[in-house]
ROBA-49472 format. One record per residue (C-alpha): residue in three letters; residue number from 1; x, y, z. Coordinates in nm, 3 decimals. Layout:
N
 residu num      c1      c2      c3
    ALA NUM       X       Y       Z
...
This chain:
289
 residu num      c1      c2      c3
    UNK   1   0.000   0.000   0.000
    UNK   2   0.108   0.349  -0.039
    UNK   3   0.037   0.681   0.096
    UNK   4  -0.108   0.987  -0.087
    UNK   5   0.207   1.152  -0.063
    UNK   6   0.386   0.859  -0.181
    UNK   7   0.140   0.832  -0.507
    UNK   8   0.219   1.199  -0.608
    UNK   9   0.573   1.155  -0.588
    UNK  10   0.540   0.802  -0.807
    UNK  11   0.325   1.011  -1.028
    UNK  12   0.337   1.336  -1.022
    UNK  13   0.046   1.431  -0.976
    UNK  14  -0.038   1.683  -0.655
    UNK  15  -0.181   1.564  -0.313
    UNK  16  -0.438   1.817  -0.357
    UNK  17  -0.543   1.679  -0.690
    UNK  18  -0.557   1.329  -0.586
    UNK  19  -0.780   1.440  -0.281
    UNK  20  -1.004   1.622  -0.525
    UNK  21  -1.035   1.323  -0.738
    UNK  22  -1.127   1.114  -0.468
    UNK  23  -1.407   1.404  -0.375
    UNK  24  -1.538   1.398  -0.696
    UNK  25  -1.549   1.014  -0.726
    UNK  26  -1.316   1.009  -1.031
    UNK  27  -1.045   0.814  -0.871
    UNK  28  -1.093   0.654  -0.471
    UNK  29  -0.812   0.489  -0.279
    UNK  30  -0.790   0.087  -0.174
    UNK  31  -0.872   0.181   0.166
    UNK  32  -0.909   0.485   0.400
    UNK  33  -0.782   0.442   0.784
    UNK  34  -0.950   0.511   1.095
    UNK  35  -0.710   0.842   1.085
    UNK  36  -0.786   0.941   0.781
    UNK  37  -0.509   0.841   0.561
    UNK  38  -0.607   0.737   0.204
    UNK  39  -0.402   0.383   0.045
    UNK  40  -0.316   0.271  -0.299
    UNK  41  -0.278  -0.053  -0.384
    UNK  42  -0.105  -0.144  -0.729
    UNK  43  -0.501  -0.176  -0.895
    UNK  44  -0.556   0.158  -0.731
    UNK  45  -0.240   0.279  -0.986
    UNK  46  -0.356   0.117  -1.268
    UNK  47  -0.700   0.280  -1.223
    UNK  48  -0.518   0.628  -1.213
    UNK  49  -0.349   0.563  -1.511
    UNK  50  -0.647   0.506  -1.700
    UNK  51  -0.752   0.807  -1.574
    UNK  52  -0.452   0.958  -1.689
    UNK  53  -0.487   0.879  -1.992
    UNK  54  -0.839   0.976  -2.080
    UNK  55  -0.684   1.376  -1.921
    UNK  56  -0.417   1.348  -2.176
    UNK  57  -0.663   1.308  -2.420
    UNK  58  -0.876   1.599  -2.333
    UNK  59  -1.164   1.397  -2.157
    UNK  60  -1.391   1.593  -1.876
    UNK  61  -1.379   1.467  -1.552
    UNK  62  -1.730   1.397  -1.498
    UNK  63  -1.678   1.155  -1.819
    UNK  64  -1.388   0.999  -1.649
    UNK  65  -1.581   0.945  -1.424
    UNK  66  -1.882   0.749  -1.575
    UNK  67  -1.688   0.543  -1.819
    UNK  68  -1.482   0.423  -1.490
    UNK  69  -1.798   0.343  -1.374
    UNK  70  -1.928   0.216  -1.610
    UNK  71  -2.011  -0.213  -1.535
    UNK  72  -1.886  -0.309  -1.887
    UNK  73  -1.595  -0.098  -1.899
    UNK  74  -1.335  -0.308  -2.043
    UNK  75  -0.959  -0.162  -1.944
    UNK  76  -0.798  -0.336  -2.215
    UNK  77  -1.015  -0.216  -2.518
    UNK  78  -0.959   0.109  -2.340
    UNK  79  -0.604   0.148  -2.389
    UNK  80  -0.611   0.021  -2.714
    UNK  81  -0.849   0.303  -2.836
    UNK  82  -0.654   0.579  -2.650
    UNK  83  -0.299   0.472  -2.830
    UNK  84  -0.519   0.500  -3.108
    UNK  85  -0.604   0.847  -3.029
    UNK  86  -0.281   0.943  -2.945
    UNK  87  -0.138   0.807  -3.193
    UNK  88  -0.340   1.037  -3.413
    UNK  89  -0.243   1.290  -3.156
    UNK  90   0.134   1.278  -3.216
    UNK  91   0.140   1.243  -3.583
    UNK  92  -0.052   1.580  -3.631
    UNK  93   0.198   1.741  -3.391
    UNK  94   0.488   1.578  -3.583
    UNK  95   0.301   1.730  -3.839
    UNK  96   0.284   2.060  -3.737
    UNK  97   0.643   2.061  -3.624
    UNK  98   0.789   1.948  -3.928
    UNK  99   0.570   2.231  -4.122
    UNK 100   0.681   2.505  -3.861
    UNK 101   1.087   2.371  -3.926
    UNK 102   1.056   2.450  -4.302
    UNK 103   0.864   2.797  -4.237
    UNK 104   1.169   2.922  -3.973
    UNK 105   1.397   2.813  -4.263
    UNK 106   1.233   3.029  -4.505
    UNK 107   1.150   2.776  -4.744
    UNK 108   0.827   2.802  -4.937
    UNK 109   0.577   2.545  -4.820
    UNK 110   0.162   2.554  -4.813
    UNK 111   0.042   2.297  -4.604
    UNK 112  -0.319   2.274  -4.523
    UNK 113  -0.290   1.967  -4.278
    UNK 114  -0.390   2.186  -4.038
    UNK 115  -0.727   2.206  -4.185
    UNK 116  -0.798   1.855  -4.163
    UNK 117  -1.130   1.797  -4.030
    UNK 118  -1.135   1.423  -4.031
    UNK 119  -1.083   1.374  -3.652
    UNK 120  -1.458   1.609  -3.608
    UNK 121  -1.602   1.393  -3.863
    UNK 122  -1.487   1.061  -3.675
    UNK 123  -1.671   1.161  -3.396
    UNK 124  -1.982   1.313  -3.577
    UNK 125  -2.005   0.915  -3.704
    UNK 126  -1.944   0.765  -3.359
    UNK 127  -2.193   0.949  -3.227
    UNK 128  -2.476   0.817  -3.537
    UNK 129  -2.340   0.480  -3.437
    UNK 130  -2.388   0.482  -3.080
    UNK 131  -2.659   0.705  -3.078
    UNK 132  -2.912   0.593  -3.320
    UNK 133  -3.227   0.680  -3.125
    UNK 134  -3.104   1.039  -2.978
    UNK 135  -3.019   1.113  -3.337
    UNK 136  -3.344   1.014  -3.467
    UNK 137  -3.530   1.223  -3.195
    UNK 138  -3.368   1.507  -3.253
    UNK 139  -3.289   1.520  -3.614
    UNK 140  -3.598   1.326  -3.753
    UNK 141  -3.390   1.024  -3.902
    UNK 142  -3.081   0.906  -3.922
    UNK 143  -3.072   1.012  -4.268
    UNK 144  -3.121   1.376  -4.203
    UNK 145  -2.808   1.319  -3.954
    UNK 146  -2.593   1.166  -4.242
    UNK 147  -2.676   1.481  -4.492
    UNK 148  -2.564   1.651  -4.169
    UNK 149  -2.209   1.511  -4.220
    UNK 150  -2.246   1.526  -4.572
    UNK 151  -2.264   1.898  -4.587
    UNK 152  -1.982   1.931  -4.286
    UNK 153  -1.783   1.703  -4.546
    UNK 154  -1.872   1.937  -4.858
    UNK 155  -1.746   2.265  -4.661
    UNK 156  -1.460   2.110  -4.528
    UNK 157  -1.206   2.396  -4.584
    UNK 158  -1.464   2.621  -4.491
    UNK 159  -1.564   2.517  -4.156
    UNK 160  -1.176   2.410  -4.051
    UNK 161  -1.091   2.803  -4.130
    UNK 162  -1.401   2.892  -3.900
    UNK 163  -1.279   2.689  -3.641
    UNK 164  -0.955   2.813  -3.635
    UNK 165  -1.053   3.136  -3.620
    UNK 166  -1.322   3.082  -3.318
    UNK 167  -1.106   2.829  -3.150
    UNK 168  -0.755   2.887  -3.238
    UNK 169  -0.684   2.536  -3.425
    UNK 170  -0.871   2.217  -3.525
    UNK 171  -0.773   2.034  -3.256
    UNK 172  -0.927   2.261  -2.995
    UNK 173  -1.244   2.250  -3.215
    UNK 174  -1.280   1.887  -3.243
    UNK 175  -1.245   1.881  -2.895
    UNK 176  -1.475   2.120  -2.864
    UNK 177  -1.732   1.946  -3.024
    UNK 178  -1.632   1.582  -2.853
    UNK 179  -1.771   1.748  -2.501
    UNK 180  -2.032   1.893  -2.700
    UNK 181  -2.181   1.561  -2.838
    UNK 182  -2.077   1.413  -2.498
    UNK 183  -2.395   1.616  -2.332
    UNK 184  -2.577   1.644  -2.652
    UNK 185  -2.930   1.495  -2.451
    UNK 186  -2.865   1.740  -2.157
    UNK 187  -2.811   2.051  -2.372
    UNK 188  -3.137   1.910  -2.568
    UNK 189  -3.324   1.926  -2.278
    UNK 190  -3.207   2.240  -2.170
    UNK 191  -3.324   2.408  -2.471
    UNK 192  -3.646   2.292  -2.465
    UNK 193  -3.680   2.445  -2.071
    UNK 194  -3.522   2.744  -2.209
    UNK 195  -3.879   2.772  -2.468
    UNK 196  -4.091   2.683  -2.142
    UNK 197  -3.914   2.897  -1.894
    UNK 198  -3.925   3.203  -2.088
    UNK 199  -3.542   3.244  -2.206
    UNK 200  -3.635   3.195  -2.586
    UNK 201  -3.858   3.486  -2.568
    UNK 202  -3.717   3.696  -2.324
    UNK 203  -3.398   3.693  -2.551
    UNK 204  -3.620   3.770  -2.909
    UNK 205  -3.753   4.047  -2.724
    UNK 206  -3.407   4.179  -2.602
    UNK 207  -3.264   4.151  -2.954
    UNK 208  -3.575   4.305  -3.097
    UNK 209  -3.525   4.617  -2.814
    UNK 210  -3.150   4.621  -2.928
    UNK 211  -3.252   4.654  -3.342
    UNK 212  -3.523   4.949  -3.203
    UNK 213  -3.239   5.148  -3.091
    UNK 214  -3.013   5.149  -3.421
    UNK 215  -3.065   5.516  -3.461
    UNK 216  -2.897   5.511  -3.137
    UNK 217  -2.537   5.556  -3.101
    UNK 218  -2.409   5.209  -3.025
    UNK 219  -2.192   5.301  -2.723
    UNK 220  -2.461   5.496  -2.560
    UNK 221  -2.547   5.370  -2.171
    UNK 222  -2.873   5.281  -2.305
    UNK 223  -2.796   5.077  -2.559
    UNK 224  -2.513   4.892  -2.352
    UNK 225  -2.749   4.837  -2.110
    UNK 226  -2.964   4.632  -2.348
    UNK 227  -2.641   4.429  -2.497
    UNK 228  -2.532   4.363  -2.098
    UNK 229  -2.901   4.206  -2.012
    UNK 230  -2.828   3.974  -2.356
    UNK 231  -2.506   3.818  -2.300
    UNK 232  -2.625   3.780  -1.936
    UNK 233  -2.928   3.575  -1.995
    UNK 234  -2.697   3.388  -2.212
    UNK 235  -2.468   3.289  -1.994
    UNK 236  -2.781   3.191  -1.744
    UNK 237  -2.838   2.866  -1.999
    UNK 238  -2.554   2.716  -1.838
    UNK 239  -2.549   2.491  -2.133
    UNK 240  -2.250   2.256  -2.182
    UNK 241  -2.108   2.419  -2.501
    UNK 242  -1.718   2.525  -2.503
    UNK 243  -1.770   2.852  -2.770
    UNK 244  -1.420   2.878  -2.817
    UNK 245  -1.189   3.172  -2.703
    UNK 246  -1.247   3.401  -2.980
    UNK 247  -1.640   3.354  -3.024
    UNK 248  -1.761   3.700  -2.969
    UNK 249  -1.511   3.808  -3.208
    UNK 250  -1.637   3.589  -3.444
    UNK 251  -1.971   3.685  -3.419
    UNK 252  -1.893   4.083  -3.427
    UNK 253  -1.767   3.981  -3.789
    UNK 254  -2.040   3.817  -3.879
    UNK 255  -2.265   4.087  -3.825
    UNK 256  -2.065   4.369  -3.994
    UNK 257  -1.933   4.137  -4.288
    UNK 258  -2.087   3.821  -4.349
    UNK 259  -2.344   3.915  -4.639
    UNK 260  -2.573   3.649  -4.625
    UNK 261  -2.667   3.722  -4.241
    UNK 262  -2.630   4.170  -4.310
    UNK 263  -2.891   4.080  -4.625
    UNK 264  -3.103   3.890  -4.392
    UNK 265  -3.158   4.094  -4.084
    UNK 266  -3.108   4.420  -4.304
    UNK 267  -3.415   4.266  -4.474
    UNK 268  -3.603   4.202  -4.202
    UNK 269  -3.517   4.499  -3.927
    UNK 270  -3.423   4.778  -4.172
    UNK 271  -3.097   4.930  -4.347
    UNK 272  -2.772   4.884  -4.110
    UNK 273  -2.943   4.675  -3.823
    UNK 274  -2.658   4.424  -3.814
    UNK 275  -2.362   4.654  -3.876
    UNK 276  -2.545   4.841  -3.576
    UNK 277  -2.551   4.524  -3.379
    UNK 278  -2.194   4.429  -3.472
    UNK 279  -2.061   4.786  -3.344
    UNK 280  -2.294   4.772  -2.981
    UNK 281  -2.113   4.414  -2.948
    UNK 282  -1.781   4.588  -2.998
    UNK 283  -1.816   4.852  -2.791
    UNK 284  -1.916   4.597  -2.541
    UNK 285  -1.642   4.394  -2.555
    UNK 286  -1.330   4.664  -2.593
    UNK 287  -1.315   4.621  -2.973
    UNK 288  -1.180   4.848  -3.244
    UNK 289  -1.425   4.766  -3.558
């Protein structure tokens, strides 16, 4: 048996953190004496480094924490999948490296490996595979679903340069979206309180008061006032969607220079609605537009 202290310094991973772990029911020791002290045994390590493993690879802890759980949890099909994944892991590092190495030389080289999409479209299968009925329920078929991936698969390039923008690189997208799809149910269910509760409508009527006051100037108290009460009923969803770092800047562009959405809400709220929109969000946020 070993101590606590004794497992971080086999490990390295902190006292604290193991305590927290064992709080959170993510990872529990052998045996806990009368005094207090928690004990590993060597099963107790090998359970940590599964758990290990699943943090290298990005996993939330409340995940962790179900799959360990999980009855039919099979330790050895486990691994096998995670040196799969970081297998995939390393080679688009190597990847990455080996691009960066030719660019600090100065040669000439236009790699677009970066923009590889096929890990998010690995995942949006899984998920059809393993989730036949939730996709059904909320997309209508399975079908529907599969045009779903069609379309990610026909704008490819597209998307991959919108999630590099919103989330800094593919990778953090496609991890991203893994948690995403991980709580896809939950955030279902969610959204449909959000209609019942009064959020869906409290939030049309907010946006509708913000498009009122475009012949306002967009820095005004009033009109930050109305773009404040927004992004704070947003953030009341509590909905278990990572946005990515860089989504507000993302949607400030949209709204002064993506001309499919201008054309619509120009259309339907009048000449300069969304460029008005897109500045109140700036000023909001600190941003030179």
């Amino acid at each position: 048996m070993r101590t606590v202290k004794q497992v971080a310094a086999l490990t390295g991973v902190s006292v604290r953190t193991l305590q927290y772990y064992d709080e959170i029911g993510v990872f529990k020791p052998t045996e806990v004496t009368e005094a207090g002290y928690r004990l590993y045994d060597d099963e107790a390590l090998k359970a940590l480094q599964q758990v290990l493993f699943f943090k290298e690879l990005d996993f939330p802890l409340k995940d962790i924490r179900e799959i360990m759980a999980d009855p039919g949890f099979d330790r050895a099909r486990a691994f096998k999948k995670q040196r799969e994944l970081l297998k995939a892991r390393r080679d688009r590092l190597d990847k990455l490296l080996a691009l960066l190495d030719k660019l600090e030389k100065g040669e000439a080289c236009v790699s677009f490996d970066a923009f590889d999409l096929s890990g998010y479209l690995q995942i949006l299968e899984e998920f059809k595979t393993e989730n036949a009925g939730t996709v059904a329920r909320h997309w209508g078929s399975v079908e529907a679903f599969e045009q779903f991936i069609k379309k990610v698969k026909a704008d490819e390039a597209h998307i991959a340069g919108l999630a590099i923008r919103q989330y800094g690189s593919v990778e953090k997208y496609t991890a991203a979206m893994r948690d995403s799809i991980s709580h896809f149910s939950e955030n279902m269910e969610k959204m449909e309180a959000m209609k019942s509760d009064g959020t869906v409508q409290k939030n049309a009527a907010l946006m509708e008061k913000l498009y009122s006051s475009r012949e306002k100037d967009p820095a005004s108290p009033e009109v930050q006032t109305i773009v404040g009460e927004l992004i704070a009923l947003g953030e009341t969803a509590e909905l278990n969607i990572d946005k990515g770092e860089h989504y507000w800047d993302m949607m400030i562009d949209w709204y002064l220079h993506n001309d499919a959405l201008i054309k619509t809400i120009d259309g339907q709220k009048g000449p300069g609605a969304s460029a008005f929109v897109g500045r109140a969000l700036a000023c909001y946020f600190g941003k030179d537009v």
